[in-house]
HTML snippet that shows the backbone in 3Dmol.js (N, CA, C, O; Angstrom):
<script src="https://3Dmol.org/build/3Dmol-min.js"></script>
<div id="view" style="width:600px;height:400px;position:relative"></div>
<script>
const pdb = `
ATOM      1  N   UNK A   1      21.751  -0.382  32.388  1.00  0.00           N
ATOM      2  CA  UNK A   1      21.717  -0.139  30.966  1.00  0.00           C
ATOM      3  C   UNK A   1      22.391   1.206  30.691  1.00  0.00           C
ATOM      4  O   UNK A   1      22.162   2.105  31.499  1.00  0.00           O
ATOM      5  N   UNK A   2      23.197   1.458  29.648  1.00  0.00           N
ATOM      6  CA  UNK A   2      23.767   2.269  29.047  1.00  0.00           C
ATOM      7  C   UNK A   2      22.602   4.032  29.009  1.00  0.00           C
ATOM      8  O   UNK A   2      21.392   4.152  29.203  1.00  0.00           O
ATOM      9  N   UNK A   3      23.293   4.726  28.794  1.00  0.00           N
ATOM     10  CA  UNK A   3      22.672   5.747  28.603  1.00  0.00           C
ATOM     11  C   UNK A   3      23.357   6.804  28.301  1.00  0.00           C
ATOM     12  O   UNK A   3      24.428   7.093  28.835  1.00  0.00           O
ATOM     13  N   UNK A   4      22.422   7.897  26.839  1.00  0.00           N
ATOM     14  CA  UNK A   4      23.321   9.012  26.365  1.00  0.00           C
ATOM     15  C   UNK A   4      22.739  10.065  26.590  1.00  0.00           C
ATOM     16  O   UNK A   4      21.509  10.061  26.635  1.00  0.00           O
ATOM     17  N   UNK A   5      23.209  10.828  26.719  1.00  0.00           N
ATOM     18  CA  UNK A   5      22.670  12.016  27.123  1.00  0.00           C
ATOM     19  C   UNK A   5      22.866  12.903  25.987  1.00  0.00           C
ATOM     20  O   UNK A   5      24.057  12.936  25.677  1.00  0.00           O
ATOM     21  N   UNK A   6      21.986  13.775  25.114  1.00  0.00           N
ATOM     22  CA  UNK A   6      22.095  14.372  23.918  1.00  0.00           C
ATOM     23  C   UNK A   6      21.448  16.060  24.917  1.00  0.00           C
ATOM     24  O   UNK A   6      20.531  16.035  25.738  1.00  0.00           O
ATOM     25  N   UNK A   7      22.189  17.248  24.541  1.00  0.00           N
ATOM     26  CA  UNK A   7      22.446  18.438  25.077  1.00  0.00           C
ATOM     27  C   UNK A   7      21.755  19.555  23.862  1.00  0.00           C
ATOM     28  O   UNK A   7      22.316  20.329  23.086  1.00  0.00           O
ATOM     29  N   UNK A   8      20.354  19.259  24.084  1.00  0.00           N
ATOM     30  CA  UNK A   8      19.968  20.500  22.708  1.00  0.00           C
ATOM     31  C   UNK A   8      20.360  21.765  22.911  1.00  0.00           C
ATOM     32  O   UNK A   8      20.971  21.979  23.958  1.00  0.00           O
ATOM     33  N   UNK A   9      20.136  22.805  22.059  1.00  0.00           N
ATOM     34  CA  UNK A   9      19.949  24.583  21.804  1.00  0.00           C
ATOM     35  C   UNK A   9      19.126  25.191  22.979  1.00  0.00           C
ATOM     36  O   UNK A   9      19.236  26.258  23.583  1.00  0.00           O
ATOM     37  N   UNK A  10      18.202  24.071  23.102  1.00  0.00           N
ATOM     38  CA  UNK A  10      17.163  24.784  24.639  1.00  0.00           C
ATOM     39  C   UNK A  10      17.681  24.869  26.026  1.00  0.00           C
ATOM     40  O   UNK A  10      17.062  25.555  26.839  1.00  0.00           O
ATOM     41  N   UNK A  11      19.226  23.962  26.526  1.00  0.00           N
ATOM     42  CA  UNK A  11      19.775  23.501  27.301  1.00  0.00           C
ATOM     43  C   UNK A  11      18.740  22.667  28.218  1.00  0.00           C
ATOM     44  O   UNK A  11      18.261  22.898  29.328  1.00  0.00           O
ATOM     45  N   UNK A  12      18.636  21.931  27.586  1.00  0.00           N
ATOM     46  CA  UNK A  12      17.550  20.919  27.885  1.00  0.00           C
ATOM     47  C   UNK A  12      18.756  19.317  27.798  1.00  0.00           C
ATOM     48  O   UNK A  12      19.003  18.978  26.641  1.00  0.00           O
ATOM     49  N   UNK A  13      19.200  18.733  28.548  1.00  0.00           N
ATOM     50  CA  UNK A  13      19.747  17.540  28.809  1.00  0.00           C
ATOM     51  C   UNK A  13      18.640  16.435  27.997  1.00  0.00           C
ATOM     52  O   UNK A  13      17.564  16.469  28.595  1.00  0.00           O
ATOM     53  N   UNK A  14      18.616  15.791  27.202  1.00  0.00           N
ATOM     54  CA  UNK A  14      17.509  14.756  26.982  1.00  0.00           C
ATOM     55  C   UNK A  14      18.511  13.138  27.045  1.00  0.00           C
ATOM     56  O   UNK A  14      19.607  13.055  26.490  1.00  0.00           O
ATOM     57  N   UNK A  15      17.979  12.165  27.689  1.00  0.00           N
ATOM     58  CA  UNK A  15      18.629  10.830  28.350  1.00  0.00           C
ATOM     59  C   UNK A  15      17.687   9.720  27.110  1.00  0.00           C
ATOM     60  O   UNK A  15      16.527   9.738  26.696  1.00  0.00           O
ATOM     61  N   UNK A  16      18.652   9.003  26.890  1.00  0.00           N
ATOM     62  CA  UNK A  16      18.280   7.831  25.946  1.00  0.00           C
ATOM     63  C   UNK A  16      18.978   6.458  26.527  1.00  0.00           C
ATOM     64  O   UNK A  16      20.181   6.315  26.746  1.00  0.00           O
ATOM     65  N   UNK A  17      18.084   5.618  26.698  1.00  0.00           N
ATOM     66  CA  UNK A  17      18.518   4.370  27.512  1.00  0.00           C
ATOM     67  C   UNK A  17      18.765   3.942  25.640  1.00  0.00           C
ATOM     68  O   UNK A  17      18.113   4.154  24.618  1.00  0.00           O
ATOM     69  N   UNK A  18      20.173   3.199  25.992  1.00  0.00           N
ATOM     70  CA  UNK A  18      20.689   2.856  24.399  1.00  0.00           C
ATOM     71  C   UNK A  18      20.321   0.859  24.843  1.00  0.00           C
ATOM     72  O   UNK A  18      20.346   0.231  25.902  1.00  0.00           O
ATOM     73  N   UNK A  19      20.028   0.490  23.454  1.00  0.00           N
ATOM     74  CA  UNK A  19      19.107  -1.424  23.629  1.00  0.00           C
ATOM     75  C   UNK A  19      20.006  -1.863  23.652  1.00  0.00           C
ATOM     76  O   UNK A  19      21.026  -1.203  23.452  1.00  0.00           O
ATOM     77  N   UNK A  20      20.026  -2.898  23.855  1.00  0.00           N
ATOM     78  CA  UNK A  20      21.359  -4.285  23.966  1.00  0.00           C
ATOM     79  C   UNK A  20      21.560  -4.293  22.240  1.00  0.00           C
ATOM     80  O   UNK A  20      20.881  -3.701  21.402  1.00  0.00           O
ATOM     81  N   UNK A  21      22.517  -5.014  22.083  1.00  0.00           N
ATOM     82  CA  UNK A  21      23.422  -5.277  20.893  1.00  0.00           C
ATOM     83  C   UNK A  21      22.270  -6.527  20.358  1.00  0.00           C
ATOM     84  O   UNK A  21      21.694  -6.463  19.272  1.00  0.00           O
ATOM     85  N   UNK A  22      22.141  -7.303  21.051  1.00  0.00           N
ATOM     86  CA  UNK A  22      21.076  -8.641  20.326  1.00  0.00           C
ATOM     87  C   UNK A  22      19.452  -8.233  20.045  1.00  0.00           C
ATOM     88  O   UNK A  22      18.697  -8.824  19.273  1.00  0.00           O
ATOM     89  N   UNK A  23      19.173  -7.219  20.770  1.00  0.00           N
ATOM     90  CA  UNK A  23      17.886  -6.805  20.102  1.00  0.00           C
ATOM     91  C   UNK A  23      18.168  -5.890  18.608  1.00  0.00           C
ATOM     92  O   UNK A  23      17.477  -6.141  17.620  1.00  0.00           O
ATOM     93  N   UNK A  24      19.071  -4.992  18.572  1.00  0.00           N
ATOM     94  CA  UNK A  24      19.522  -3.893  17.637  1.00  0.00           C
ATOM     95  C   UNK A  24      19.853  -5.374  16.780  1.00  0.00           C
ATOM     96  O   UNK A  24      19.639  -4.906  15.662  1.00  0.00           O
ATOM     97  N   UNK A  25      20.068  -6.217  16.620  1.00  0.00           N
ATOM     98  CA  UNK A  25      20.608  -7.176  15.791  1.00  0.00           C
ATOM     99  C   UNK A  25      19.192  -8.484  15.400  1.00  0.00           C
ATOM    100  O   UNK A  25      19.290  -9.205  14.407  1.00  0.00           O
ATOM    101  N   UNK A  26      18.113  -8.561  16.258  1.00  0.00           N
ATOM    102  CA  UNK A  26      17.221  -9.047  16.111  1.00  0.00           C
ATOM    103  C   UNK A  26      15.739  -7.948  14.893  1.00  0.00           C
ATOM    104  O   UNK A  26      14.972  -8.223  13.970  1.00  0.00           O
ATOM    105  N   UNK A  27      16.040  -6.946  15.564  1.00  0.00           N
ATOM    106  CA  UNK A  27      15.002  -6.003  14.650  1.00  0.00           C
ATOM    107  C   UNK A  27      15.903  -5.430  13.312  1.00  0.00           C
ATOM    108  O   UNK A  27      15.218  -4.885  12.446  1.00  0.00           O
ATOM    109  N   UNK A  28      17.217  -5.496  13.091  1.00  0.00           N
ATOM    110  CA  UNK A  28      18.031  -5.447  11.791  1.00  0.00           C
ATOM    111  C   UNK A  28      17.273  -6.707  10.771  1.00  0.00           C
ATOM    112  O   UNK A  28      16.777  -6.672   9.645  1.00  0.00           O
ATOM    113  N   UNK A  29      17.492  -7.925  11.907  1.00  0.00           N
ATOM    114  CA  UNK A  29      17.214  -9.384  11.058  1.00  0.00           C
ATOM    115  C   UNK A  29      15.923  -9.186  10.442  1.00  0.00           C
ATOM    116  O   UNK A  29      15.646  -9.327   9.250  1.00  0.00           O
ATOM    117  N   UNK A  30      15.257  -8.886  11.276  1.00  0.00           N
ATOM    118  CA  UNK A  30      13.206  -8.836  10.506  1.00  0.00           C
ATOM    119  C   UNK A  30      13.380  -7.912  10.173  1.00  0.00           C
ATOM    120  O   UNK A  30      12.562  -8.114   9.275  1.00  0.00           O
ATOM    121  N   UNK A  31      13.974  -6.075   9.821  1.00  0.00           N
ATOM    122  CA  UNK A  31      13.555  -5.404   8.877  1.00  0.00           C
ATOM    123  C   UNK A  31      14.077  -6.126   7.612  1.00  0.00           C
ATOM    124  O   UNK A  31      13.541  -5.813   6.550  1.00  0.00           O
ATOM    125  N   UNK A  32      15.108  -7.103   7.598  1.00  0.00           N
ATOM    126  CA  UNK A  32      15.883  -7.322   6.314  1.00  0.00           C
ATOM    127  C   UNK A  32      14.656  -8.518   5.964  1.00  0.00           C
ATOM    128  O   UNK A  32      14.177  -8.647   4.837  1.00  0.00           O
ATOM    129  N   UNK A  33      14.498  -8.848   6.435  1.00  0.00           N
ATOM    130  CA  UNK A  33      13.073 -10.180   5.760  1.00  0.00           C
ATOM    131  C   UNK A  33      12.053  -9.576   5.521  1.00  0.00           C
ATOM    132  O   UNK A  33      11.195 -10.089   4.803  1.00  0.00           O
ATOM    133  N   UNK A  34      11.935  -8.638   5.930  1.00  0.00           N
ATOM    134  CA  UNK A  34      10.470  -7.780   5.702  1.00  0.00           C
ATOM    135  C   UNK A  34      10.884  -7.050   3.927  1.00  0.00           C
ATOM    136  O   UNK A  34      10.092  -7.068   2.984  1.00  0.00           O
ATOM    137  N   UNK A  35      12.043  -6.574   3.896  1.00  0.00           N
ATOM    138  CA  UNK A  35      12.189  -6.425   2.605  1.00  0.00           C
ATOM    139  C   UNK A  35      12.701  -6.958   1.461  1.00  0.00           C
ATOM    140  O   UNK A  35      12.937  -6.472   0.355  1.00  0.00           O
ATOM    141  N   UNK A  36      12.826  -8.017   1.914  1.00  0.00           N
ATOM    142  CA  UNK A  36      13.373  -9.259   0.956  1.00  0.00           C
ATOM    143  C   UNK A  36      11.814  -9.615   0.442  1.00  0.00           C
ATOM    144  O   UNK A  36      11.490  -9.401  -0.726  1.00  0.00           O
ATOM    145  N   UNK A  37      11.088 -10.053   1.201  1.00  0.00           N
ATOM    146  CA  UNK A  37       9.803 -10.263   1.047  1.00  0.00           C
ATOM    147  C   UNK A  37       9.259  -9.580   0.193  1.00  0.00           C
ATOM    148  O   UNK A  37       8.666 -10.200  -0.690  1.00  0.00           O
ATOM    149  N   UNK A  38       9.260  -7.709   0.130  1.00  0.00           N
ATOM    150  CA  UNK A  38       8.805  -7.374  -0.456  1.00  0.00           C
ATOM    151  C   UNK A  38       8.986  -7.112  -1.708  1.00  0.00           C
ATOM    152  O   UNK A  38       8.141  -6.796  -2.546  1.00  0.00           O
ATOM    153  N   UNK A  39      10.618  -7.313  -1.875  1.00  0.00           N
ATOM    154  CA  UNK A  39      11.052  -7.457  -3.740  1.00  0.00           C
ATOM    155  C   UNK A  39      11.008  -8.393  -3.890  1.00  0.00           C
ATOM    156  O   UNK A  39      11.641  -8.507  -4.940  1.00  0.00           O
ATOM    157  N   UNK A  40      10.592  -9.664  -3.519  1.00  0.00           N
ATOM    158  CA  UNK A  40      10.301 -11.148  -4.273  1.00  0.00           C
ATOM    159  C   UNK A  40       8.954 -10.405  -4.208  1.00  0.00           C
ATOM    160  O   UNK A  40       8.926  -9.722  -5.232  1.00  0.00           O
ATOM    161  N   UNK A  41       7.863 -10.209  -3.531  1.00  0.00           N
ATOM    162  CA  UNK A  41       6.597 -10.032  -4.817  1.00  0.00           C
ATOM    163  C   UNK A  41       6.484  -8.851  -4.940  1.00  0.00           C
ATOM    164  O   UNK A  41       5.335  -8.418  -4.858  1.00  0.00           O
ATOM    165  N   UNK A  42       7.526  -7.937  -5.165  1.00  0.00           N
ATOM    166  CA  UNK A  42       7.146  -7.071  -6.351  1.00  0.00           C
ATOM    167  C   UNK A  42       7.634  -7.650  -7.679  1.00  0.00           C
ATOM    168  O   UNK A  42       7.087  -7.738  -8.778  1.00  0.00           O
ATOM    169  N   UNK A  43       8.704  -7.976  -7.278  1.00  0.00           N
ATOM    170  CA  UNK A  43       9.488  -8.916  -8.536  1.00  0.00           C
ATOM    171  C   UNK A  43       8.447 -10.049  -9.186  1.00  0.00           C
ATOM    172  O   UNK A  43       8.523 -10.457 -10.345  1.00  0.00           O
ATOM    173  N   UNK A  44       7.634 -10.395  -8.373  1.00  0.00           N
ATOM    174  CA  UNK A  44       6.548 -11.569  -8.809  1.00  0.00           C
ATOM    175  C   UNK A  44       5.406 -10.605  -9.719  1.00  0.00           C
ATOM    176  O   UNK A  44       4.987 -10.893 -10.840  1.00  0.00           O
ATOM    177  N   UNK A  45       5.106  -9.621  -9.062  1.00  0.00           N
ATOM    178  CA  UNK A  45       4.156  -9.064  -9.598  1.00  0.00           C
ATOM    179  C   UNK A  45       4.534  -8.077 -11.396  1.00  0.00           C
ATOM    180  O   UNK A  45       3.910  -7.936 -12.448  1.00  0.00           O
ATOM    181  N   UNK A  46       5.707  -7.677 -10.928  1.00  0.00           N
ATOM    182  CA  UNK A  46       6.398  -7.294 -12.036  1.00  0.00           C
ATOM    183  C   UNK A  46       6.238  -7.930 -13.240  1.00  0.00           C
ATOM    184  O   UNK A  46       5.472  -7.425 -14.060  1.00  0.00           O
ATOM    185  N   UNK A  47       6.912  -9.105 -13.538  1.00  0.00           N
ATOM    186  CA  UNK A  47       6.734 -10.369 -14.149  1.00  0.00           C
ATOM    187  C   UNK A  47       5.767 -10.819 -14.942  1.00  0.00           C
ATOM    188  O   UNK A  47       5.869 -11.446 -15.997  1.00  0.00           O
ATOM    189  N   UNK A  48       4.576 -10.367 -14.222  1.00  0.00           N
ATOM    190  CA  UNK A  48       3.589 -10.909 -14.813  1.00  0.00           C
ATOM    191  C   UNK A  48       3.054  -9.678 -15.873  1.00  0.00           C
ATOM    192  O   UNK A  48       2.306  -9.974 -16.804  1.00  0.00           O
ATOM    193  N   UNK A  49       3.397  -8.611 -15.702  1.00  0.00           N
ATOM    194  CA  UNK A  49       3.567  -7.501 -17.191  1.00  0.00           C
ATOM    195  C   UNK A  49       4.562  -7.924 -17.839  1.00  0.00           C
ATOM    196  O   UNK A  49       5.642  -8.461 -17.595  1.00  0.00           O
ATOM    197  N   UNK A  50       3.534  -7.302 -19.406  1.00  0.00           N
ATOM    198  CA  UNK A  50       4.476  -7.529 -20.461  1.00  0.00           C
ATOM    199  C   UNK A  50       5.777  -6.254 -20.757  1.00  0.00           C
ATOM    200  O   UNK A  50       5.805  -5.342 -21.584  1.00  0.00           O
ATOM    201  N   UNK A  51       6.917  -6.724 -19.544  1.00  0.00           N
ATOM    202  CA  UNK A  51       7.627  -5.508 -20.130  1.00  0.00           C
ATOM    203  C   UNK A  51       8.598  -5.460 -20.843  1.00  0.00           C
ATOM    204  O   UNK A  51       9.455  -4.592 -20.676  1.00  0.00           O
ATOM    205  N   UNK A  52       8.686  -6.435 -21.853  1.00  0.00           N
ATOM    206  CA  UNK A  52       9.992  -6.911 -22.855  1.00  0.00           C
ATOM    207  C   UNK A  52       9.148  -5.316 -23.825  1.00  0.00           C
ATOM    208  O   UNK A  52      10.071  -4.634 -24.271  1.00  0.00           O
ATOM    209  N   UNK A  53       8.344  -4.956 -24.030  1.00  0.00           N
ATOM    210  CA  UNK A  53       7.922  -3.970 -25.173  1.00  0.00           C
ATOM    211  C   UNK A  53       8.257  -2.273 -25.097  1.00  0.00           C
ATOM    212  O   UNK A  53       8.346  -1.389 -25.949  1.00  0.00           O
ATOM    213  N   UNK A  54       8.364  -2.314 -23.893  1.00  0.00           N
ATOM    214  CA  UNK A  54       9.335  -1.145 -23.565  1.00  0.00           C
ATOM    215  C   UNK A  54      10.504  -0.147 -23.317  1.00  0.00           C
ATOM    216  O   UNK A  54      11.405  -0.841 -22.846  1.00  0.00           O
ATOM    217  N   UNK A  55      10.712   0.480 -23.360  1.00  0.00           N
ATOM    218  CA  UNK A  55      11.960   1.547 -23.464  1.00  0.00           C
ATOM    219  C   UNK A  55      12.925   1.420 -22.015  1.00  0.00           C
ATOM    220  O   UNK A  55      12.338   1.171 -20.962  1.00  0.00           O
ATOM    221  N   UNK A  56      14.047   1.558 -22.020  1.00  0.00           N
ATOM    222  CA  UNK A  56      14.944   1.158 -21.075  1.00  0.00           C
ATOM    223  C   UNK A  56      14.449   2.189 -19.857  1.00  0.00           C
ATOM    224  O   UNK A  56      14.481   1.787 -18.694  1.00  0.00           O
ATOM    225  N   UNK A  57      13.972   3.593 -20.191  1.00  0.00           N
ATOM    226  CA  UNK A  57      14.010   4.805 -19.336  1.00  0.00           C
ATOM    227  C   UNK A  57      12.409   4.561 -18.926  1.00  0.00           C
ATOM    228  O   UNK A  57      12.039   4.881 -17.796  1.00  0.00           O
ATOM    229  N   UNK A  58      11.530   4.019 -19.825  1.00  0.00           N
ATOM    230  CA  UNK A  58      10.260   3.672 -18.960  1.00  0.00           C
ATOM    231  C   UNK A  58      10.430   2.504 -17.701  1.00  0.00           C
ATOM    232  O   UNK A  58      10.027   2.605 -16.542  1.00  0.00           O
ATOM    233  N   UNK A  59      11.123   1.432 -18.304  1.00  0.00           N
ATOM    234  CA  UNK A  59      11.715   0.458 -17.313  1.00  0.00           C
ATOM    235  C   UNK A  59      12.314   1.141 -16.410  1.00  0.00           C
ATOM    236  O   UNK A  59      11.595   1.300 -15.424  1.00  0.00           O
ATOM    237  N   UNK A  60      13.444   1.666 -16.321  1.00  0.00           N
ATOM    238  CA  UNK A  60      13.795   2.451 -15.117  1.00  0.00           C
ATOM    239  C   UNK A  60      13.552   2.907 -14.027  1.00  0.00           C
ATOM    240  O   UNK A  60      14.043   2.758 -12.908  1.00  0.00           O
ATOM    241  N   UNK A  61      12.355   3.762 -14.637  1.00  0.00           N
ATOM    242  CA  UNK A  61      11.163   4.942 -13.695  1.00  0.00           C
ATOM    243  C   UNK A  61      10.112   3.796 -12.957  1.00  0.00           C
ATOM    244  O   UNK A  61       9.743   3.745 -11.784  1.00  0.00           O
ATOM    245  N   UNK A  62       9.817   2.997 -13.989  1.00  0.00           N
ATOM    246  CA  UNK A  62       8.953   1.914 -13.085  1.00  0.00           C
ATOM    247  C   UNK A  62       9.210   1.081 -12.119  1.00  0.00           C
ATOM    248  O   UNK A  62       8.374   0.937 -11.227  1.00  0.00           O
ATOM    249  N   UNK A  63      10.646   0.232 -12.099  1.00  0.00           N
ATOM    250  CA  UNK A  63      11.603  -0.531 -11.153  1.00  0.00           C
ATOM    251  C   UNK A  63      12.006   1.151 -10.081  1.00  0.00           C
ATOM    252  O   UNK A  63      12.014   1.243  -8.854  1.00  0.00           O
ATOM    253  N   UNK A  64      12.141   1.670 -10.567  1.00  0.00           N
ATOM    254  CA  UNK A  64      12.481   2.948  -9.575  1.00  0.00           C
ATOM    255  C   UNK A  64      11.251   2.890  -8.377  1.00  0.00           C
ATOM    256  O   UNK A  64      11.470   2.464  -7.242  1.00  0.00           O
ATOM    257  N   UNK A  65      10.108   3.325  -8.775  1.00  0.00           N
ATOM    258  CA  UNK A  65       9.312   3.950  -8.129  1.00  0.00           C
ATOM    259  C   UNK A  65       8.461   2.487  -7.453  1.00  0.00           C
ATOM    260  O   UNK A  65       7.540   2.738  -6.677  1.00  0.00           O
ATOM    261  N   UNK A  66       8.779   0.963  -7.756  1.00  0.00           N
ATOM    262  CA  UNK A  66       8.442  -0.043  -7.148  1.00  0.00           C
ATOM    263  C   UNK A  66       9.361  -0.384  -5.742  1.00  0.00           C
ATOM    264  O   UNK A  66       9.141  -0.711  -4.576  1.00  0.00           O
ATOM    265  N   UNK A  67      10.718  -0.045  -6.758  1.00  0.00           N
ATOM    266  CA  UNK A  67      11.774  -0.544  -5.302  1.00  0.00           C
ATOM    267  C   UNK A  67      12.447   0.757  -4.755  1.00  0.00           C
ATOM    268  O   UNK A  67      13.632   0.896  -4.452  1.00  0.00           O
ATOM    269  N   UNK A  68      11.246   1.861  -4.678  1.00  0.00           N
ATOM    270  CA  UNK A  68      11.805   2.834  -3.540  1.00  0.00           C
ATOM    271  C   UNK A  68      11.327   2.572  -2.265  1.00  0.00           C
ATOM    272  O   UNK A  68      12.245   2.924  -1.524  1.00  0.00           O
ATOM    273  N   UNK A  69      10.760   2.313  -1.845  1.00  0.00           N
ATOM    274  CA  UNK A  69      10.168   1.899  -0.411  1.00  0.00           C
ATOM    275  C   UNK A  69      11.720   1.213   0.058  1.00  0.00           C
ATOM    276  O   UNK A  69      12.331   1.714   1.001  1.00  0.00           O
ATOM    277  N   UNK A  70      12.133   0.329  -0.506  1.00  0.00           N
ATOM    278  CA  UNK A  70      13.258  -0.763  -0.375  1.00  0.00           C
ATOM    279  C   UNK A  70      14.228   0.072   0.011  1.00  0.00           C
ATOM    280  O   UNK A  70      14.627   0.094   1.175  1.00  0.00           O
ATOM    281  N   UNK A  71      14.814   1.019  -1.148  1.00  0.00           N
ATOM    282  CA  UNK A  71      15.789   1.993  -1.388  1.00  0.00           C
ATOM    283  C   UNK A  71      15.648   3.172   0.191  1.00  0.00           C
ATOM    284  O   UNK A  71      16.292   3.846   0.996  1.00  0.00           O
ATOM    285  N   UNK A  72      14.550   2.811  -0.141  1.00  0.00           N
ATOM    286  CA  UNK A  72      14.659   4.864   1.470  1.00  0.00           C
ATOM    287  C   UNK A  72      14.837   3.951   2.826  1.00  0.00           C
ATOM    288  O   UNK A  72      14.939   4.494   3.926  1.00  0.00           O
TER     289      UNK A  72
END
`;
const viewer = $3Dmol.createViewer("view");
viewer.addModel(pdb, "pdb");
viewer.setStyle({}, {cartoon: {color: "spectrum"}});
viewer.zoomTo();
viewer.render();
</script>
């Protein structure tokens, strides 16, 4: 297996065995379902408030601060 060697300020050598290409591509696949998942029910949960009565910049801040988890 591959391996990098990263050279800190302490002169300290630190070794990183780097994963195969199909795992790095298997845990990509389930973080992306894990957050698909989670904006279909926030999006579900959303929905079910009445938010046709509100201001574009309250809408905003609220879709903001639901789909930051998503976003970071």
């Amino acid at each position: 297996m591959s391996q990098v060697t990263v050279s800190t300020t302490f002169n300290i050598d630190v070794e990183f065995e780097l994963s195969p290409f199909h795992k790095r591509l298997l845990a990509w696949v389930v973080d992306l379902f894990i957050m698909l998942f989670y904006l279909i029910i926030a999006g579900k949960i959303l929905a079910q408030f009445n938010l046709d009565s509100m201001e574009w910049s309250d809408l905003y801040g609220i879709y903001t601060l639901v789909y930051l988890p998503v976003l970071c």
